[in-house]
N, C-alpha and C positions, 0 to 999 in steps of 0.2 A: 631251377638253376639255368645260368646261360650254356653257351655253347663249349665256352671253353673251358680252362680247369679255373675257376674262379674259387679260390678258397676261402675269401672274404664271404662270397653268399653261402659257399656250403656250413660254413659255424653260425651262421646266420639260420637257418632251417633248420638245423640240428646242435643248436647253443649246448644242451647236455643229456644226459640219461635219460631224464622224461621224454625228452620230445624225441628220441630214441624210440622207446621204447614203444610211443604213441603214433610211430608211422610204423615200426614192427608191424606191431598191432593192427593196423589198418592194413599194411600190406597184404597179411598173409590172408587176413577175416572178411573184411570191409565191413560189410554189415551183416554178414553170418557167424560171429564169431562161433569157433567150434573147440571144445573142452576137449583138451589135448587126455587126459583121464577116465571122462567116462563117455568122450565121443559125439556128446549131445550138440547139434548145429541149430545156431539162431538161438540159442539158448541165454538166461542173463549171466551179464560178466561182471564182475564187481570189481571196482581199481579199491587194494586195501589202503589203510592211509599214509602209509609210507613210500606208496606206489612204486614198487620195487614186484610185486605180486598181485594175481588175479585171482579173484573168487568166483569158481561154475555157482551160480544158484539153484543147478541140478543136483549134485553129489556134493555141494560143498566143501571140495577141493583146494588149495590154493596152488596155482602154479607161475612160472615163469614164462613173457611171452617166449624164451628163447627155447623150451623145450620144443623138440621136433623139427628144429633148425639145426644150422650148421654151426649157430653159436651157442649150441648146445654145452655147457660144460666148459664154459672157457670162462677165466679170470680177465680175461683182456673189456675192456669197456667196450660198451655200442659202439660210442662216439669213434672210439679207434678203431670198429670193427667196419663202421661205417665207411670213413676216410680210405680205410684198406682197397673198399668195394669199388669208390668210387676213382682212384687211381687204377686200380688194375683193369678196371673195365674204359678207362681214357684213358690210358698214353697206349698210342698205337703198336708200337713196339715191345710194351708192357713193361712190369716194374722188378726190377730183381729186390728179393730177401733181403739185401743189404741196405737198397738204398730206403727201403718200405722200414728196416728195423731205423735205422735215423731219426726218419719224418714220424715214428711213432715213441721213439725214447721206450725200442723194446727189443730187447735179444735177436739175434737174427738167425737164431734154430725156431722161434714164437712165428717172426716173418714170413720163414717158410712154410709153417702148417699151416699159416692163416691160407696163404697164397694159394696152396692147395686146396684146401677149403671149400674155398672161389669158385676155383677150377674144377671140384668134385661135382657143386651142385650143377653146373650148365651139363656136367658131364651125363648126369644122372637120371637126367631131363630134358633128353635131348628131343628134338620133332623127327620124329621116325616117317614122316611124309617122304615119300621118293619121290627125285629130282625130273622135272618135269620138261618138255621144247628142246632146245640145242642143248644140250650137256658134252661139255669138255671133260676127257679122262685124261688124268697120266700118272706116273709113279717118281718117286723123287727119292734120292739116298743121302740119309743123315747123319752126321759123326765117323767114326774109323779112321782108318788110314789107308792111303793110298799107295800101294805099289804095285811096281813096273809090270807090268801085264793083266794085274788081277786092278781092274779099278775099281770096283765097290766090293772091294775084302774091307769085311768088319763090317760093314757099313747097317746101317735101320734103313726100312722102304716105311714109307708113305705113301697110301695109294689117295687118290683125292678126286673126284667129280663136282663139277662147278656148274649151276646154269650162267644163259647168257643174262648178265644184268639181275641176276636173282643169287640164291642160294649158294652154298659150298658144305662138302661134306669130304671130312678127311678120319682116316685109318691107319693107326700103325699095323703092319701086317709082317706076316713071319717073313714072305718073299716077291717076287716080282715075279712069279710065277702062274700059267691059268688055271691052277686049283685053287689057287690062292686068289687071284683076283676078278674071274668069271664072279666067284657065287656074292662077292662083294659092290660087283655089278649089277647082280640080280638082285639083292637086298635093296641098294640104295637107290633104284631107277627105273623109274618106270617105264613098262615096256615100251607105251607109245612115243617113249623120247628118242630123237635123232642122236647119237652118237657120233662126237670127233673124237681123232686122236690122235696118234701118229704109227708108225707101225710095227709095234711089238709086237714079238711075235703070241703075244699073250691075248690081246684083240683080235687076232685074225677069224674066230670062230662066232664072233659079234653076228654076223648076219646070217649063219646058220641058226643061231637062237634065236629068232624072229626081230632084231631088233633093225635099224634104220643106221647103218655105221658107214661113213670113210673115214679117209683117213689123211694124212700128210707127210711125204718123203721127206723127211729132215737131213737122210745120207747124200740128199742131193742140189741140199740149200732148198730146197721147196718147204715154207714156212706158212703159206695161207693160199688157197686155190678158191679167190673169189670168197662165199663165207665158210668155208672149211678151213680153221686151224686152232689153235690149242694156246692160241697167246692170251688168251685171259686168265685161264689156271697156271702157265707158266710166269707170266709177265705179275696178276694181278693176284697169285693164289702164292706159288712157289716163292718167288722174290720178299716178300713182307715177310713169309714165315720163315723164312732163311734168316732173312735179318736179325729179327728177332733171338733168334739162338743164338743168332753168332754176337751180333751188338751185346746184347741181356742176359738172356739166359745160354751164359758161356757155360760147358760140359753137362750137359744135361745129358744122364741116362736113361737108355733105353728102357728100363721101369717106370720111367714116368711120363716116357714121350709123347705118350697117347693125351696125357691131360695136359701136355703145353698145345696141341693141338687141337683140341676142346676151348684153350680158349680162345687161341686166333677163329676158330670155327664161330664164336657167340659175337667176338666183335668184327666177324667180316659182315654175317648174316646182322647185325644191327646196324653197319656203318652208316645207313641212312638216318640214323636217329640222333638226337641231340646227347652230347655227355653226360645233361640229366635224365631225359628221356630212355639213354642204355642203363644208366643207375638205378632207374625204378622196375627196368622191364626185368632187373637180375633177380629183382627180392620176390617174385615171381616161383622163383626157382629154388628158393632159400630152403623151403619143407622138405623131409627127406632127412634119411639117416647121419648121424656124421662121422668124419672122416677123425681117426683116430691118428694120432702119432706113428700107435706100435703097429699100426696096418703099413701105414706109410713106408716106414723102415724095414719093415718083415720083409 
């Protein structure tokens, strides 16, 4: 697929069910296909003839390739399952429930789970590698309301580390506090990375913990001190995922914040890649338990 949302090529590559179901297929196996039953890898796979199901010629089995995917157990087709994939993981902004239930002539309670889904597997399988050279911190508050003295009553923190020109890693977290965001520093970053930030007073213990930290007076208009400042996670982290909420996914609760954040997270860290190229790197991700409704709702 080209670069853009070309929809002509993508029913072109994926015309119907089979050829669905035959990149499935290759995605998940390539050439080790593995018997979702009885386990066996590289094993033979049999397409039966209505190719709808696979035969292990270990155990003699038949299964679906969808088992141990996210499209586990769903009624909805590939083809629509596909389309879903490939919108949400292009439009940068992302796609809301509504306008995804339209463009699929499907319920938009269906829309949402799908969308979730999406969002479960990058979440599930996430690269736990810690962030490496200059990494930007900061915390950001999302939703509530604001009043007169108390400014983030109500509010969700996001805490987020960015490298320079590389990576992003974002957490919804209880507070903006440094029990809270010390150990989230220590999980996501590695010790030899240089630290910016600005100066909360939550950072301030950054270089008693061996790390490499300044910082930036923001109370005094001091925004970059030479290459010390925090405008790439503010400017190029904070701004996109704001929008996002605010443009699309307008009221979004703080039960799910964490996985609207997972996915800006999948497509900041792929924005170098083509919108077919992020589409095939998702199905990648696709194996892995699925996400249920009544989990969702619970």
């Amino acid at each position: 697929m080209t670069e853009g949302i070309n929809l002509i090529d993508f029913y072109k590559k994926y015309p119907d069910e089979e050829a669905c179901r035959d990149y499935l297929q290759n995605a998940r196996w390539g050439d080790n296909s593995t018997c979702p039953k009885c386990g066996v890898v590289g094993g033979k796979i049999y397409k039966l003839k209505d190719s709808r199901l696979l035969k292990c010629a270990t155990c003699r089995q038949p299964f679906s390739v969808r088992v141990g995917t996210v499209f586990e157990d769903s009624a909805i087709p590939l083809q629509s399952w596909f389309l879903a994939v490939y919108l949400a993981t292009s439009f940068k902004k992302g796609i809301s429930s509504i306008q995804l239930a339209k463009y699929l002539g499907i319920t938009q309670k269906s829309a949402w789970h799908m969308l979730h889904r999406i969002r479960h597997s990058v979440n599930t399988t996430f690269d736990d590698k810690p962030l490496e050279g200059i990494v930007e911190i900061d915390e950001t508050y999302i939703g509530g309301k604001t009043r007169e003295r108390i400014k983030y009553d109500n509010k969700a923190v996001v805490f987020g580390a960015v490298e320079r020109k590389g990576k992003v890693k974002l957490s919804h977290v209880k507070s903006s506090g440094a029990r809270v965001l010390l150990p989230e520093i220590e999980k996501n970053i590695s010790p030899k990375a240089i630290i910016y930030s600005d100066q909360w007073n939550a950072y301030r213990t950054l270089t008693r913990r061996g790390y490499l930290h300044d910082s930036v007076n923001h109370s005094i208009l001091e925004f970059a001190r030479g290459t010390v400042h925090t405008n790439t996670i503010e400017g190029g982290v904070w701004d996109h995922l704001k929008l996002g909420l605010k443009a699309i996914y307008m009221g979004v609760s703080v039960k799910h914040l964490g996985k609207y954040c997972d996915e800006f997270v999948y497509k900041y860290n792929t924005r170098d890649l083509t919108d077919g190229q992020r589409f095939d790197k998702w199905f990648k991700y696709s194996n892995g338990k699925k996400l249920t409704y009544k989990s969702l709702i619970n």
